[in-house]
N, C-alpha and C positions, 0 to 999 in steps of 0.2 A: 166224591166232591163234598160232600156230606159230613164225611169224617174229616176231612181236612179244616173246613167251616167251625165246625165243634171242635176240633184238637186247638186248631189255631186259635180261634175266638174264647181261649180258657182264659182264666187268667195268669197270671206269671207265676202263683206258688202252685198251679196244677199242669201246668206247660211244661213243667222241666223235670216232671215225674215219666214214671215208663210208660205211659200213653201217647206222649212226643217223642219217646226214644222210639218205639216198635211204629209209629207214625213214619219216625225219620227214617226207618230199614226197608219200612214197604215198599217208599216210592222210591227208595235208592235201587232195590229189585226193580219196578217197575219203569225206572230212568232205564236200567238195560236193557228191559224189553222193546222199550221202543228205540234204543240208539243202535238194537241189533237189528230192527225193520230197517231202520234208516239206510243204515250200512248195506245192507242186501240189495234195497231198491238205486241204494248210489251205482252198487257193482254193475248192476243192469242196464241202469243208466249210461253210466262209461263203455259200455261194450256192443250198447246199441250205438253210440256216438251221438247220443240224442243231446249233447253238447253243444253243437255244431249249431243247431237252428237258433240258437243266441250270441254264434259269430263270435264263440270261443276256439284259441287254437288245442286248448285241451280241456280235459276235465278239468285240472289243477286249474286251471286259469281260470274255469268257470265258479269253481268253489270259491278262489278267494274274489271275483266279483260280485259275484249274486250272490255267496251267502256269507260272502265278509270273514271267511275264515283267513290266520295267518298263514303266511307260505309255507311254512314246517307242517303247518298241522291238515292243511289241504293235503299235504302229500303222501303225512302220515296215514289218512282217512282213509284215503284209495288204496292204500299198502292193503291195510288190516281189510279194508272190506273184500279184495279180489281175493286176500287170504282164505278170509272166513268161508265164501264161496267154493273154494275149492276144499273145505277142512270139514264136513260138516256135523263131528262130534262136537268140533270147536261152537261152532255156530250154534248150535241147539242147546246147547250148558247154558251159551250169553244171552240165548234169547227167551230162555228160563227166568232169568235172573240167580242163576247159581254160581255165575262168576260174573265180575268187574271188565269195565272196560280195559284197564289200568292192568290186568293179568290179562286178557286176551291180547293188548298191543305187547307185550313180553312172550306169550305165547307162540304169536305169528309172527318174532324174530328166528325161528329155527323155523326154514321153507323144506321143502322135498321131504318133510316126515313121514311115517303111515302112523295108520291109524290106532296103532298099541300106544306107539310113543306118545299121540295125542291124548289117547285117555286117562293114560299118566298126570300128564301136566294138568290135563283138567279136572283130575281127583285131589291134585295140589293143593291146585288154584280154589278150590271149595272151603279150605278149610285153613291152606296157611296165606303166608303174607306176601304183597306183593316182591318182596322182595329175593323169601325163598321161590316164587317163582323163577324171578327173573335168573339165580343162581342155578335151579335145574338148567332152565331155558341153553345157561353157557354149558352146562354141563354138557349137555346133547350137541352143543354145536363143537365144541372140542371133542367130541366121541366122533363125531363124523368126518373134522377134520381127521383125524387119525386115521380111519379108514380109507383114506385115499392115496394113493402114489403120490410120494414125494416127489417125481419129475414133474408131474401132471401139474400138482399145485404150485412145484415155483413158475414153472414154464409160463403158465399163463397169469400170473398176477403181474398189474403194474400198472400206472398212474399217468393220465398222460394231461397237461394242462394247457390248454388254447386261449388265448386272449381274442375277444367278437373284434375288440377293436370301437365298441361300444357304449365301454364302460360297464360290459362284463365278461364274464370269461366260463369259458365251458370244459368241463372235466369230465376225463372219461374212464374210469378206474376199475382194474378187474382184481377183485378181493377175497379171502377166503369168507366165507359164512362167520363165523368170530369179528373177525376184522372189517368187514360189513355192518356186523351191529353194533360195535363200539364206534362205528363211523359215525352212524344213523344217530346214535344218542346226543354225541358231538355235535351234528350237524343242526340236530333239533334247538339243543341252546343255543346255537347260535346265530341260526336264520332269524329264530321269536327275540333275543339280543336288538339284532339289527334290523327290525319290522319299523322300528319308529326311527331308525336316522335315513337321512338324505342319502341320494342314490351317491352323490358323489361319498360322501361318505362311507354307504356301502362298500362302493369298490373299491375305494385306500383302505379298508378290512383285508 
């Protein structure tokens, strides 16, 4: 707190020297440490269903009322945190601060890994860019689709859409791993898109 008081309260020709810079890295490390507590004690949370006692039908539901999260990103939160819980090379790198939130949500787009493929990705993730992550990330998920039976994977993929009748409608899609995160990326713009128009709106979307 101290340094922060003294970096911050410099004046502007000594603020924007490398004492604001290695300022701005610390707490950018120590933003992950605590957004990888967070995420732990969410997973906990969700699975105890300690949700309930605020007369939520889910976690998701609870996130975006109590803590005002958007519908993409409440969803996305429980993704990554149940992930991290089950990954926990993944988990102990973010709760270091040697990797970004921004690479573990790319990260924990490729499910069912072990633990070599994980330390891969997080030796990456330490030193290149979010983006070559995310291009390993597909890398591994097209290696995996490949390894599977071609019966297996068309047989069971396919998309099935129900109207509530409500003014919304409920989709139930079985997807390859690839095809799942190129969804999820899709879905994220355009849930945060349509967070601010009208429901009726929403659903002529």
């Amino acid at each position: 707190m101290a340094m922060a008081t003294s970096v911050l309260g410099a004046g502007e020709q000594e603020a924007t020297g490398s004492e604001l810079g290695s300022w701005l890295v610390a707490q950018a490390c120590g933003a992950c440490s605590w957004e990888a507590g967070w995420l732990a004690a969410l997973a906990r949370f969700d699975r105890a269903r300690q949700w309930t006692t605020d007369g939520a039908l889910s976690c998701a539901d609870w996130l975006i009322g109590r803590v005002r999260l958007a519908r993409s990103t409440a969803f996305e939160k429980l993704r990554v945190a149940h992930e991290l819980a089950r990954r926990p090379l993944v988990a102990a790198a973010f709760a270091a601060g040697e990797i970004t939130y921004c690479a573990v949500r790319e990260i924990t787009r490729a499910t069912g890994t072990d633990p070599a493929t994980d330390e891969t990705l997080v030796e990456l993730a330490r030193t290149a860019t979010v983006l070559d992550v995310r291009r390993a990330v597909r890398r591994v998920l097209l290696l995996a689709e490949q390894d599977r039976e071609p019966v297996e994977r068309q047989s069971n993929r396919g998309v099935r859409i129900v109207a509530n009748g409500d003014g919304t409608t409920r989709v139930h899609a079985v997807l390859s791993d690839l095809e799942a995160a190129e969804l999820a990326a899709a879905l994220d713009t355009l849930m945060d898109h349509s967070s601010g128009v009208s429901q009726s709106e929403e659903s002529t979307r």
